[in-house]
C-alpha positions as CSV (number, residue, x, y, z in Angstrom):
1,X,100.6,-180.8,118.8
2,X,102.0,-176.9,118.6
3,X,98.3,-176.3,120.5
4,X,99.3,-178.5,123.6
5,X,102.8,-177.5,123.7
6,X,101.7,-174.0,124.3
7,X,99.0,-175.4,126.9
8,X,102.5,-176.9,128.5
9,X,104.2,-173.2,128.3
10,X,101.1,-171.6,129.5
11,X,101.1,-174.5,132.6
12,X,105.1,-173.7,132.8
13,X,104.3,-170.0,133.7
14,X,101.9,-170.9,136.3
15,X,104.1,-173.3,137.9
16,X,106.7,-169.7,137.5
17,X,104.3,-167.7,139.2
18,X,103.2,-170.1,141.9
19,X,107.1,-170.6,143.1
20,X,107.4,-166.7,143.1
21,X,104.8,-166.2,145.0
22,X,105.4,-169.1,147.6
23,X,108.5,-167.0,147.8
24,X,106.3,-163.6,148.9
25,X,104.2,-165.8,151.2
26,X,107.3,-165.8,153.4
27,X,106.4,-169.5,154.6
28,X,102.7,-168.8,154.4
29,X,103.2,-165.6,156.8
30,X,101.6,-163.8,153.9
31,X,98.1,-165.9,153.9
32,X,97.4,-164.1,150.4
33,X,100.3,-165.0,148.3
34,X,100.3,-168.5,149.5
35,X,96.7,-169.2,148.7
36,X,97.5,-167.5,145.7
37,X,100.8,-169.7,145.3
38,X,98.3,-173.1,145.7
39,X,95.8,-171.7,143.1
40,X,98.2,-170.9,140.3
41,X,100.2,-174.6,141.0
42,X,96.3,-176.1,140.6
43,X,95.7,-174.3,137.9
44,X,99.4,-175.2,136.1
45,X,98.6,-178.9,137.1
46,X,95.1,-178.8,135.8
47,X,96.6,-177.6,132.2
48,X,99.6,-180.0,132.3
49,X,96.8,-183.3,132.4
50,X,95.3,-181.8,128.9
51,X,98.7,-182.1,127.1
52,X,99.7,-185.8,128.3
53,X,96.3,-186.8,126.1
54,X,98.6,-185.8,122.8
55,X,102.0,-185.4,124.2
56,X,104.4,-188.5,125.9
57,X,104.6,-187.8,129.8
58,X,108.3,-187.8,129.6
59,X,108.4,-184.7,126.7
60,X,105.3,-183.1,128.3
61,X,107.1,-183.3,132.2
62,X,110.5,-182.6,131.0
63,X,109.3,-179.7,129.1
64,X,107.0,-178.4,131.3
65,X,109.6,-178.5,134.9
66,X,112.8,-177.3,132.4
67,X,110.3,-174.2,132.2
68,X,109.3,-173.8,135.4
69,X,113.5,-174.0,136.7
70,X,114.6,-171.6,134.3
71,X,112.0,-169.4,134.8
72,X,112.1,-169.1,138.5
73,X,115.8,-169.2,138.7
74,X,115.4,-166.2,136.4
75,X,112.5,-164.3,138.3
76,X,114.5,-165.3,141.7
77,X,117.5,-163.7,140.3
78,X,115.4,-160.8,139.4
79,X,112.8,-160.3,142.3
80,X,114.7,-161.5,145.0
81,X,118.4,-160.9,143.9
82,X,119.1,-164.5,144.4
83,X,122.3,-166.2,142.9
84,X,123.2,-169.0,141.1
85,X,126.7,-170.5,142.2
86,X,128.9,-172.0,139.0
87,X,127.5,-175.5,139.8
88,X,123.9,-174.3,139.9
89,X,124.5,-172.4,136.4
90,X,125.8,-176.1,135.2
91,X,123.0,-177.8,136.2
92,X,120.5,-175.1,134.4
93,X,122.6,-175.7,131.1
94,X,122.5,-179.5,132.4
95,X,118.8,-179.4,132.2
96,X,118.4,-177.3,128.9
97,X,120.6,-179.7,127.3
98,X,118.5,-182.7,128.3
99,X,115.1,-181.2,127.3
100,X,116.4,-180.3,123.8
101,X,117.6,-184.1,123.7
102,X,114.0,-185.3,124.9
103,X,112.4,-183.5,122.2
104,X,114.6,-184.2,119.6
């Protein structure tokens, strides 16, 4: 099972990488970055399937999106000097909180 959940971060960081660059693409005025946007959110979708063979959909999902928001809040914060507002950073602690219940 520890095999697949990495498969799930692995997948996570794609989905990361994919929203990023959709970001760059500037509404797919950058033809490059959003092609590269589609291939990485294949790719992170093409992973995800090989986990739900060992791992309930609704751990695998949960873990897998709760990833995938943190991590481009976080690279949006960082890349782009976007801002959470107090009700935003609420509902990141929202969604931690409910993934660490799912898997417990």
């Amino acid at each position: 099972m520890k095999f697949y959940l990495l498969i799930i971060i692995i997948s996570a960081i794609l989905d990361i990488i994919a929203n990023l660059l959709l970001k760059k693409s500037e509404g797919f005025k950058f033809k490059i970055w959003g092609i590269s946007a589609i291939v990485c959110a294949i790719l992170a979708f093409f992973l995800l399937s090989f986990s739900l063979k060992y791992i309930p959909l609704s751990i695998a999902y949960s873990t897998w999106g709760a990833i995938g928001i943190l991590g481009t809040c976080l690279g949006g914060w960082i890349l782009y000097k976007e801002k959470l507002n107090k009700i935003g950073l609420i509902g990141v602690v929202v969604v931690i909180i409910a993934v660490i219940l799912l898997n417990s």
